[in-house]
C-alpha positions in Angstrom: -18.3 -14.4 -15.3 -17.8 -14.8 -19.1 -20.5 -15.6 -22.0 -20.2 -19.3 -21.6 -20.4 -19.1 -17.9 -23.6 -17.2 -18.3 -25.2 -18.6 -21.2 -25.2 -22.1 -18.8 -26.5 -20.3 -15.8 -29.2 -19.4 -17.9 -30.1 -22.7 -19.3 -29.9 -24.4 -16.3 -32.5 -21.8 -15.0 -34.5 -22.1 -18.2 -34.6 -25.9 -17.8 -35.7 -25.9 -13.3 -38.4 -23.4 -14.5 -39.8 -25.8 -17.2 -39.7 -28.5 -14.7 -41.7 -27.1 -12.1 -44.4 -25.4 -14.8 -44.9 -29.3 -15.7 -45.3 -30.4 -12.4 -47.7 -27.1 -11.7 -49.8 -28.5 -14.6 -50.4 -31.9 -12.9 -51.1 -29.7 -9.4 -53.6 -27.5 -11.0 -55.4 -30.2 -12.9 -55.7 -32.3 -10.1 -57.4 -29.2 -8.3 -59.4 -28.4 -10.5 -58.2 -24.8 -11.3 -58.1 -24.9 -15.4 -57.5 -21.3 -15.8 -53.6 -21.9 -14.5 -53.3 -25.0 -15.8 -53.7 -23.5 -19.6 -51.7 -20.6 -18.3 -48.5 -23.7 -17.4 -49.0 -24.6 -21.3 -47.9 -21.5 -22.2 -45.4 -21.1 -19.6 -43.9 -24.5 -20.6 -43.7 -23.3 -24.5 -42.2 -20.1 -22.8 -38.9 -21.8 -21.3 -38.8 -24.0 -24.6 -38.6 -20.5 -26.6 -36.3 -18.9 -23.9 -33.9 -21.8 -24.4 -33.4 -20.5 -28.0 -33.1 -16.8 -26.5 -30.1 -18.2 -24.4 -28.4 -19.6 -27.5 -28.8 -16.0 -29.6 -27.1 -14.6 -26.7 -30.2 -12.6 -26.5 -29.6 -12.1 -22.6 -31.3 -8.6 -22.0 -34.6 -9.9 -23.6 -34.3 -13.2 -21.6 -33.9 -11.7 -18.1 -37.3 -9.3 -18.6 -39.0 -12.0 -20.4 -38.7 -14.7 -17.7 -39.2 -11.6 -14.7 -42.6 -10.9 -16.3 -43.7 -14.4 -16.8 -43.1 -15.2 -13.3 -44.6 -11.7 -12.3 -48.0 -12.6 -14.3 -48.0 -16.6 -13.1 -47.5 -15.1 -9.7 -50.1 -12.7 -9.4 -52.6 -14.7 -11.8 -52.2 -18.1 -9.4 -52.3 -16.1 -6.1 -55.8 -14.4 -7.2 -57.4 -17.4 -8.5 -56.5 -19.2 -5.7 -55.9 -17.3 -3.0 -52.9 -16.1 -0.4 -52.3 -19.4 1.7 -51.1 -21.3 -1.7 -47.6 -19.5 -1.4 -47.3 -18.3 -5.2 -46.3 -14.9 -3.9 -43.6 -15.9 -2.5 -41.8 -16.5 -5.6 -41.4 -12.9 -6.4 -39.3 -12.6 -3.9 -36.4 -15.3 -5.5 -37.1 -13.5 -9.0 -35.9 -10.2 -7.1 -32.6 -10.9 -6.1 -32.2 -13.5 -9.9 -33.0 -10.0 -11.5 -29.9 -7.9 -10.0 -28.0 -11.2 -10.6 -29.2 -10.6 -14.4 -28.3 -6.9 -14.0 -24.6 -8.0 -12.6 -24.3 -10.5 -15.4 -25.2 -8.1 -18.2 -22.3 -5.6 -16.4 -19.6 -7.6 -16.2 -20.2 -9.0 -19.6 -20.3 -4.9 -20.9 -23.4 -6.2 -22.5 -26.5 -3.4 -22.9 -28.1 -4.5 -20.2 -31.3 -3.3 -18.4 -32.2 -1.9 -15.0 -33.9 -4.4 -13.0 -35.0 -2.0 -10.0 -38.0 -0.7 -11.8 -39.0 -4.0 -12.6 -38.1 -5.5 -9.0 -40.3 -2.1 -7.5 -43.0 -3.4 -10.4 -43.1 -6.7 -8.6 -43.8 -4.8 -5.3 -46.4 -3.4 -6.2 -48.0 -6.3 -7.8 -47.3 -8.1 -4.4 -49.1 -6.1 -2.4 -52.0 -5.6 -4.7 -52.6 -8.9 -4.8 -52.6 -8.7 -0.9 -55.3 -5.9 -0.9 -57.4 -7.3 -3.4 -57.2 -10.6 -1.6 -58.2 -9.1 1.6 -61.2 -7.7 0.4 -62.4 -10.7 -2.5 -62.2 -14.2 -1.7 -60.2 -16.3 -4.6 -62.8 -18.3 -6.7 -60.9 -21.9 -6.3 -59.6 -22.4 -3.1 -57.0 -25.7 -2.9 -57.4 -28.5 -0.3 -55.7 -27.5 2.4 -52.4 -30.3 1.8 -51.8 -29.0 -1.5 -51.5 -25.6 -0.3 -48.9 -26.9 2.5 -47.2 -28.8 0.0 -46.9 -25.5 -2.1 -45.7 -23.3 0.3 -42.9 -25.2 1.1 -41.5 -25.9 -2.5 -42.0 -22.3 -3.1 -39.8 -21.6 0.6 -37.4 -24.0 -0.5 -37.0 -22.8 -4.0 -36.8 -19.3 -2.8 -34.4 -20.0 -0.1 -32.4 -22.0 -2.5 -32.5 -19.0 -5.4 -31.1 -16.5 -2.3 -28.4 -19.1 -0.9 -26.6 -19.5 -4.6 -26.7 -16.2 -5.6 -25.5 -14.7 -2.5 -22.8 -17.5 -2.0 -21.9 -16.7 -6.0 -21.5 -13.0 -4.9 -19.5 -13.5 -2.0 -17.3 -15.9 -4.0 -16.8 -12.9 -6.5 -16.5 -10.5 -4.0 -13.5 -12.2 -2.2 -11.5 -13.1 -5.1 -11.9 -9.5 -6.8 -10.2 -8.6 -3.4 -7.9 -11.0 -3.7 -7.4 -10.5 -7.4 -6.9 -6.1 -6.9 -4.5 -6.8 -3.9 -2.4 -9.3 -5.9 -2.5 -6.8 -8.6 -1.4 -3.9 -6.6 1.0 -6.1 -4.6 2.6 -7.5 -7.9 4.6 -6.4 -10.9 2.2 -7.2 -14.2 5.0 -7.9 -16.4 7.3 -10.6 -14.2 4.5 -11.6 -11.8 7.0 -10.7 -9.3 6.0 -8.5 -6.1 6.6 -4.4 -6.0 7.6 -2.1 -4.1 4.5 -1.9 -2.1 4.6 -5.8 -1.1 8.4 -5.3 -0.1 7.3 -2.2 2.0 5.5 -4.2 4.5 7.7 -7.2 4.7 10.7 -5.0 5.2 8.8 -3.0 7.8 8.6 -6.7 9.4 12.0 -7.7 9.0 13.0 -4.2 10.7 10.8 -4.4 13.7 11.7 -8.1 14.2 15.3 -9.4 16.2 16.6 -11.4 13.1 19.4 -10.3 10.9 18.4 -10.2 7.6 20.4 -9.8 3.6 19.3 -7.3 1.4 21.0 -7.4 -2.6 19.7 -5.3 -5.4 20.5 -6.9 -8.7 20.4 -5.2 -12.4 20.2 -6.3 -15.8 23.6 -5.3 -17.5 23.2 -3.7 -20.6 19.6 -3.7 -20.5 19.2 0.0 -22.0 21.3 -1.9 -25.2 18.8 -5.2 -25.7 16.0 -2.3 -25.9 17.9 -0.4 -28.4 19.3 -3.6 -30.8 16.2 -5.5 -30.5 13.1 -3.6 -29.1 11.2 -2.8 -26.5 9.2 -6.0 -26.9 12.4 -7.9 -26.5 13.4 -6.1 -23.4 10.0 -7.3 -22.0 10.8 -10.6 -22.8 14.0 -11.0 -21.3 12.5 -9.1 -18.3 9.9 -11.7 -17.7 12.1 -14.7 -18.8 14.6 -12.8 -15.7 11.6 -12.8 -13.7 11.1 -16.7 -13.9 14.3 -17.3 -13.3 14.2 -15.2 -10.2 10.8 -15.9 -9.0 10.5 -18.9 -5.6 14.7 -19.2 -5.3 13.9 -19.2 -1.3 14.6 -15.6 -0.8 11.7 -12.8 -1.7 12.4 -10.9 -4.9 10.7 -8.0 -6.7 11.0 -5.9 -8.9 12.4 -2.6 -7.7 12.6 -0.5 -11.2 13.2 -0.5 -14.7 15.6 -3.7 -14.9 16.4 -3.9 -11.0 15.6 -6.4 -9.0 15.8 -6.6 -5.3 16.6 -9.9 -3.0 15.9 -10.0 0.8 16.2 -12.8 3.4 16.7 -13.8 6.8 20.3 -15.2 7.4 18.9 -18.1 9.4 17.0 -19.2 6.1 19.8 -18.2 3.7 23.3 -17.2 5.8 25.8 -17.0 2.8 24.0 -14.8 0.3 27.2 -14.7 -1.8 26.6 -18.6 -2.9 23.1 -18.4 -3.4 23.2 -15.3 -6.0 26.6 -16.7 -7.5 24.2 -19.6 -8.3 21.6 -17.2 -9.7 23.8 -15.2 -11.4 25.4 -18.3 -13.1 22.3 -19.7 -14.5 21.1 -16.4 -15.8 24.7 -16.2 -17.7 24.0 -19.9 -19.4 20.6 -19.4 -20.3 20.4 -18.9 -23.7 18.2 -15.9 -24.7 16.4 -16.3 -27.7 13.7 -13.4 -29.5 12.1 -13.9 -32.9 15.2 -16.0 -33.9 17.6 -13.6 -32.7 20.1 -15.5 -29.7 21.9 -13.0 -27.4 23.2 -13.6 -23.6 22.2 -11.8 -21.0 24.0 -10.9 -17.5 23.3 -9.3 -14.3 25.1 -7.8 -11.0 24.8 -8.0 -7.8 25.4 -6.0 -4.8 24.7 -7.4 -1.1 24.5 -5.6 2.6 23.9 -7.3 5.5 21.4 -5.6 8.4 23.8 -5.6 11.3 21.5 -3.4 12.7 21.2 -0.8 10.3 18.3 0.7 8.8 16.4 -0.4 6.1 17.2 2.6 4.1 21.0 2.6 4.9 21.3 -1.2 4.2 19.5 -0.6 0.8 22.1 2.1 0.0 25.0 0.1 0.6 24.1 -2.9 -1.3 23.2 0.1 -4.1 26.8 1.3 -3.6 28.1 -2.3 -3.9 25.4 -2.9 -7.7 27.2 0.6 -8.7 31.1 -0.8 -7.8 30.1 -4.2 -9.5 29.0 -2.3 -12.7 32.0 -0.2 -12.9 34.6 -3.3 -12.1 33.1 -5.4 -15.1 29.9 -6.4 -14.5 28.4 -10.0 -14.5 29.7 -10.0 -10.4 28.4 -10.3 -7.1 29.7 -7.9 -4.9 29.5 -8.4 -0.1 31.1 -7.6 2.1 33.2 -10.4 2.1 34.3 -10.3 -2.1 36.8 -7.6 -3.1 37.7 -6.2 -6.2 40.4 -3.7 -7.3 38.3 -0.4 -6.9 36.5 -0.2 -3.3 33.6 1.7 -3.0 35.8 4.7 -1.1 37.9 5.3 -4.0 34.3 6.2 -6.3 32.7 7.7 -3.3 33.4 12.0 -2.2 34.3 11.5 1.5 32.5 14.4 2.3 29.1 14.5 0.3 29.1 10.7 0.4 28.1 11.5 -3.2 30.4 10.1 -6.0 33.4 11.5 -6.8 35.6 12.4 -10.3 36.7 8.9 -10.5 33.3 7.5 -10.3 32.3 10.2 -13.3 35.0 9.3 -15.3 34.0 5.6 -15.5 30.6 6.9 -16.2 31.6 9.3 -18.7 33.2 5.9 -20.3 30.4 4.0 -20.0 27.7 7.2 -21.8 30.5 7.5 -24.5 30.2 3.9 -25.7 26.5 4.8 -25.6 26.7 7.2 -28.0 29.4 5.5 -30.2 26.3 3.0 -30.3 23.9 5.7 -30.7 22.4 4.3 -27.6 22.9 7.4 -25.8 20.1 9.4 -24.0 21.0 12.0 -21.0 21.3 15.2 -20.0 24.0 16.8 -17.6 23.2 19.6 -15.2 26.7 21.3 -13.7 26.5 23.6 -10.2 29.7 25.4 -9.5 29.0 26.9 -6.0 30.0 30.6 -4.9 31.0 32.2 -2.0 32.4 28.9 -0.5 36.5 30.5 -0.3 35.2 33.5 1.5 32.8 31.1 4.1 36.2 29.4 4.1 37.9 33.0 5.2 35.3 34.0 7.8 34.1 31.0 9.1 36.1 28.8 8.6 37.0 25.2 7.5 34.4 23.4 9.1 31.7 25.9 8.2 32.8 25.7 4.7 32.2 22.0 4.3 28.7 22.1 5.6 28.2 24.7 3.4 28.9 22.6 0.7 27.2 19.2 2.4 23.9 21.4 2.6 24.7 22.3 -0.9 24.9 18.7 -2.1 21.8 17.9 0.0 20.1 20.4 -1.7 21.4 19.0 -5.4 20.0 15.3 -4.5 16.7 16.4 -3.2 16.0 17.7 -6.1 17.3 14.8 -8.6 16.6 11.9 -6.5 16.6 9.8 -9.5 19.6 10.5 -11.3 23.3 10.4 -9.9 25.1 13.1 -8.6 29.0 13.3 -8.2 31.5 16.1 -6.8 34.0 16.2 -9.6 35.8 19.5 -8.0 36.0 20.5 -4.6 32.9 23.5 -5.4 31.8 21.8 -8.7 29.2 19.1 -8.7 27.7 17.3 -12.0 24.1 15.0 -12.1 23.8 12.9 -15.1 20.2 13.1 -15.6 18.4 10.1 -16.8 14.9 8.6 -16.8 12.0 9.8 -15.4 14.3 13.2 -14.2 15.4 13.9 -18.1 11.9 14.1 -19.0 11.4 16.2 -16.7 14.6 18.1 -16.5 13.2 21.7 -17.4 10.9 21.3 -14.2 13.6 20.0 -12.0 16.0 22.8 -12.9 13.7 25.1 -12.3 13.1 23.6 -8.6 16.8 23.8 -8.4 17.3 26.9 -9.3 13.9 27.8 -6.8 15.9 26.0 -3.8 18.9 27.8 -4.0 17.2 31.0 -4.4 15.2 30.6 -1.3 18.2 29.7 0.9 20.4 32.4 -0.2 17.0 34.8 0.0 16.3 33.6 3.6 17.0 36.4 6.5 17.3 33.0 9.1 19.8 31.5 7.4 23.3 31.4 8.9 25.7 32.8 6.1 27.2 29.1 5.4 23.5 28.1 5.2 22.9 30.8 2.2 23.6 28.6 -0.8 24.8 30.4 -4.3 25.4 28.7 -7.2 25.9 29.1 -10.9 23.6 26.0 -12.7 24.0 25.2 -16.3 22.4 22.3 -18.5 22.9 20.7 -22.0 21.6 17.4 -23.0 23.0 14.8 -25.5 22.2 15.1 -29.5 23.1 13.6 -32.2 25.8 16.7 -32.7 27.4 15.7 -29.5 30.7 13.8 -30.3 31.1 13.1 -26.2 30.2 13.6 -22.9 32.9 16.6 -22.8 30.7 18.1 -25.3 28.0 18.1 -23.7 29.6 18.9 -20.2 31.3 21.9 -22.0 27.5 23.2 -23.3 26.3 22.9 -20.0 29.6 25.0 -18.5 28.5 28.1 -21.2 24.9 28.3 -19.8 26.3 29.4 -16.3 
């Protein structure tokens, strides 16, 4: 509902009630009852005044003004000429137009007026009328056709009054529904869906018998185009990425930040490679252009099949395959069935499954172009872990790696946001970004709070007592490198 909208409603309403006050004229004056016809006069002047009202956007005064006059011709007509003529009935149609009015004036934030009282106030002039009527005979009585004739224009007007507002409010009803789902079920900025709408079709996919492609997708160099030109530009080239993504054949949303995640059935779309290649072509031509400023934009691609894997596990790997794709030059697509000269074991810790020293150093490549940009913005959090030569000694071997698997478990339950690599065989170093370098002095402290409790714990089998010394420096504009700030974080042990 806007102003336009309801200024028209209004008019239209303003105009039917004219109508039939002329046609009541002719009705009474034929009957003979003068007192209502003078009382249509006015009414008719009224609806001519209350079209004027409608133009001043006077709204508020309109909806009382045209509940009391139908109020007054209501119970004025019913006691001059009694309860068969049907005039009462009317009161009834004005009810549900006045929390119409009320609705209106909401939606429209205008200052708009409670219609219950009023709608109670036309109660209880409804059923005075009855009483009075029951005990004093009206003083003109109308031939009997005229009041059959009126009572069934004022049952179909009634009935017509109830059957468009409550069709108008079931209209509303079911497109706000519509409307709230779409926008909970939808990312604002791309119009792409979310992570809630991919939740349930994934739960689908996985309970179903068909194979299925998941690939997760992100903007290279994204945190750079917010940096050079803007937030406002990164917006743009997020939604102009979002178009280009959006009805390819295969369901896309937006999974974070500048990701983007692809899934499809393999009978619709069987060789994922050629149909992101294609994607990831057209994004690379497509000239980017803010306030005058041209610029190219990439992305990368990383793809896992189902083969009867888990959702989660299939999402990891294709995430494995976007992280191997942004460390072998980016601006790729990266399966299953395309190699490149760095495969995902020689970045990933055999043991943790975590990634490993070479993985950091490309990282640690990758922050110190950051902040030879001065695009830089991170923190790193360093865990050397104790006691794991004498678990070794006591225990050993086997015992000593899951002490150090329950260790890293530990480490990414805490910073599930951020990456985590085993850089030495007891040393392990998250690069803390995003959401988890805001709130890094929280997550430390939930660090620190986990290791405490396991090494604290009475149950706990001696490999299962983690120790650890924790230390934590973020980058500033001081910092020459990451081996600055990896050094700062060593002295805090």
């Amino acid at each position: 509902m806007n102003m336009k909208r309801a200024k028209l409603t209004a008019w239209g309403m303003a105009i039917c009630f004219l109508l039939i006050h002329v046609l009541m004229i002719s009705i009474f004056i034929q009957c003979g009852v003068t007192p209502m016809a003078k009382f249509n006069v006015f009414s008719i002047v009224f609806y001519i005044f209350m079209l004027f009202v409608v133009y001043k956007e006077w709204l508020q005064l309109y909806a009382v003004a045209v509940y009391l006059e139908v109020a007054a011709h209501m119970v004025l007509a019913a006691l001059l000429t009694g309860w068969g003529s049907g005039f009462q009935i009317t009161l009834i149609g004005m009810n549900v137009l006045a929390f119409f009015a009320e609705y209106t004036g909401r939606t429209l934030k205008l200052k708009y007026i409670r219609m219950m009282p009023m709608c109670i106030l036309g109660m209880i002039f409804y059923l005075s009328v009855y009483v009075y009527l029951h005990f004093n005979p009206a003083p003109y009585a109308l031939p009997e056709k005229a009041e059959f004739w009126l009572s069934i224009l004022w049952g179909v007007i009634v009935f017509v009054i109830n059957l468009f507002v409550l069709q108008f409010l079931v209209i509303i009803a079911n497109k706000s529904e519509e409307q709230l789902e779409y926008q909970l079920s939808h990312d604002k900025l791309t119009g792409l869906p979310n992570r809630y709408y991919l939740t349930n079709h994934l739960d689908t996919l996985q309970n179903g018998k068909e194979d299925y492609w998941i690939a997760i997708s992100d903007i290279d160099d994204f945190k750079k185009v917010n940096d050079t030109y803007g937030h406002n530009c990164g917006d743009y080239v997020l939604k102009t990425v979002g178009e280009i993504l959006s009805d390819r054949g295969a369901l896309c949303c937006r999974w974070g930040g500048e990701e983007f995640l692809f899934v499809a059935k393999t009978s619709e779309i069987p060789n994922a490679y050629e149909f992101l290649e294609k994607i990831r072509k057209e994004i690379e031509k497509q000239d980017f252009d803010y306030e005058g400023m041209p610029f190219k934009v990439t992305m990368t691609f990383g793809v896992s099949a189902s083969e009867g894997k888990r959702v989660h596990d299939i999402i990891h790997d294709a995430d494995e395959k976007l992280y191997l794709g942004k460390h072998s030059g980016k601006n790729r697509v990266i399966t299953s069935r395309y190699s490149v000269e760095n495969p995902i074991l020689e970045i990933q810790d055999p043991l943790t499954r975590v990634k490993n020293k070479v993985a950091f150093e490309k990282t640690e490549e990758s922050l110190n172009l950051d902040i030879q940009h001065g695009a830089a913005n991170f923190g790193i959090v360093l865990i050397s872990l104790k006691n794991v030569d004498e678990i070794n000694k006591k225990h050993g071997q086997d015992k000593g790696d899951e002490y150090i698997l329950g260790s890293c478990k530990l480490i990414c339950g805490v910073y599930i946001n951020s990456q985590v690599y085993r850089i030495k065989p007891t040393e392990f170093v998250v690069v803390i970004t995003g959401s988890d370098y805001y709130a890094r002095g929280e997550l430390m402290s939930d660090l620190s709070d986990a290791f405490k409790r396991s090494t604290d714990s009475s149950d706990n089998n001696p490999w299962h007592r983690y120790e650890a010394s924790i230390g934590m420096a973020v980058y500033n504009e001081n910092s020459k490198d990451v081996s600055e700030v990896l050094n700062r974080a060593r002295s805090r042990f």
